[in-house]
C-alpha positions in Angstrom: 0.0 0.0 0.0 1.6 3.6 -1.2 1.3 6.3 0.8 1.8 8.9 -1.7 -0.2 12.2 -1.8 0.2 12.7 -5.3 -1.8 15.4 -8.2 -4.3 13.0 -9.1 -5.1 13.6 -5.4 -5.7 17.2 -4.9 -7.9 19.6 -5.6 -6.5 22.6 -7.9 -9.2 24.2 -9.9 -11.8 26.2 -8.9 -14.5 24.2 -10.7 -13.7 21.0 -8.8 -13.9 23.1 -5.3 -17.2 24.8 -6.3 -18.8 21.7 -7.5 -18.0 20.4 -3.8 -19.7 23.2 -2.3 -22.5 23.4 -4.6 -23.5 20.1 -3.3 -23.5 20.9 0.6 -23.2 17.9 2.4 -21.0 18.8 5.2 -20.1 18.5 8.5 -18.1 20.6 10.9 -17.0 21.3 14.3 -15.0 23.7 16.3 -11.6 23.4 14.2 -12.8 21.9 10.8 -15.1 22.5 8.2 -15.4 19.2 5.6 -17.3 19.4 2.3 -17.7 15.7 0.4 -18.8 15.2 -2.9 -19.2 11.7 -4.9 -16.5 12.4 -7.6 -16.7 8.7 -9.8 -12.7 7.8 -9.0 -11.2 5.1 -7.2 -9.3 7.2 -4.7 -10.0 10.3 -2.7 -9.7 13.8 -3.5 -8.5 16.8 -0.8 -9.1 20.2 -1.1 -7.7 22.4 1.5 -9.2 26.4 2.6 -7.3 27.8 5.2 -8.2 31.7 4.6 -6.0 35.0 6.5 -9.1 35.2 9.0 -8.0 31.7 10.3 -4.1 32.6 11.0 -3.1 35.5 9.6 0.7 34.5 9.3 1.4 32.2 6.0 3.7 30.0 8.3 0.4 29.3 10.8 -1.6 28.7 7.4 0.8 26.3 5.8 1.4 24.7 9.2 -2.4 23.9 9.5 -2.3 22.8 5.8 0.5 20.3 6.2 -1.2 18.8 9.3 -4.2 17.8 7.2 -2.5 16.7 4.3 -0.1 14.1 6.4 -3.6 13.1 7.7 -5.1 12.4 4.7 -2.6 10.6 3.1 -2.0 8.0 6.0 -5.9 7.5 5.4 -6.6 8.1 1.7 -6.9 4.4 1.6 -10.8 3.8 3.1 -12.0 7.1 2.5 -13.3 5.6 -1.5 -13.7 7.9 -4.5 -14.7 11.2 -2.9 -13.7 14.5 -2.9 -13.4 16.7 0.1 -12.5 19.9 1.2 -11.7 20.9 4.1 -12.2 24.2 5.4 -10.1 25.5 8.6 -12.2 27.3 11.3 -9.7 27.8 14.1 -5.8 27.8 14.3 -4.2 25.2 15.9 -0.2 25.1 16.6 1.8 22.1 17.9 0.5 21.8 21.1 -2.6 21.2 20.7 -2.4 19.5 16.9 -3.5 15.9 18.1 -6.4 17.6 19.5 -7.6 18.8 16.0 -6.2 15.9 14.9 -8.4 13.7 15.9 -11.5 16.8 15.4 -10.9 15.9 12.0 -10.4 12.4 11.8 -13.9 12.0 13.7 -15.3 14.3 11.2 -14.1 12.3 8.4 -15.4 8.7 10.0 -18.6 10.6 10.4 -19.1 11.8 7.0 -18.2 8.3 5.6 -20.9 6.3 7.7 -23.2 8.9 6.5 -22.1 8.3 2.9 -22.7 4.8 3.7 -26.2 4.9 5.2 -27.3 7.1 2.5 -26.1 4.9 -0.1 -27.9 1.5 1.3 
């Protein structure tokens, strides 16, 4: 099993991240915001939004974006052929990063059971 995070599995154009929230199924909580969207793949998509209101230093932003990316790609594996975005709501620094951590993973397991039920 690779655990690459390559181009097919991002998110770059605009059209891909509006037709994600165009859709609005999504589910949030204090630190996250997650959009998902069917997108007819075999592997998962990540879009990331991590906007100056958030953190308003770039190294705070990139931080934050690097977290979730090393997420995703340890779990791209049983999240299917979706595409997500996830939207930042609250800075988090090293301290308390396994703490949103594990915000997001719950989101994520949560938004795939839904997917699930829905889809029985």
């Amino acid at each position: 099993m690779a655990y690459h995070f390559r181009r097919a599995h991002r998110l770059l154009k605009t059209d891909d991240f509006s037709s994600v929230f165009s859709l609005r199924q999504s589910r949030g909580n204090a630190f996250f915001q997650v959009h998902i969207r069917p997108n007819g793949l075999s592997h998962a998509r990540l879009g990331l939004v991590v906007g100056k209101k958030v953190a308003k230093r770039a190294n705070r932003r990139n931080y934050i974006k690097r977290s979730v990316r090393e997420w995703f790609r340890l779990h791209q594996h049983g999240l299917g052929g979706n595409d997500y975005v996830v939207r930042a709501r609250q800075p988090f620094v090293r301290e308390n990063r396994v703490e949103a951590i594990t915000a997001l993973a719950a989101l994520f397991a949560k938004l795939t059971r839904c997917r699930a039920s829905s889809s029985s």
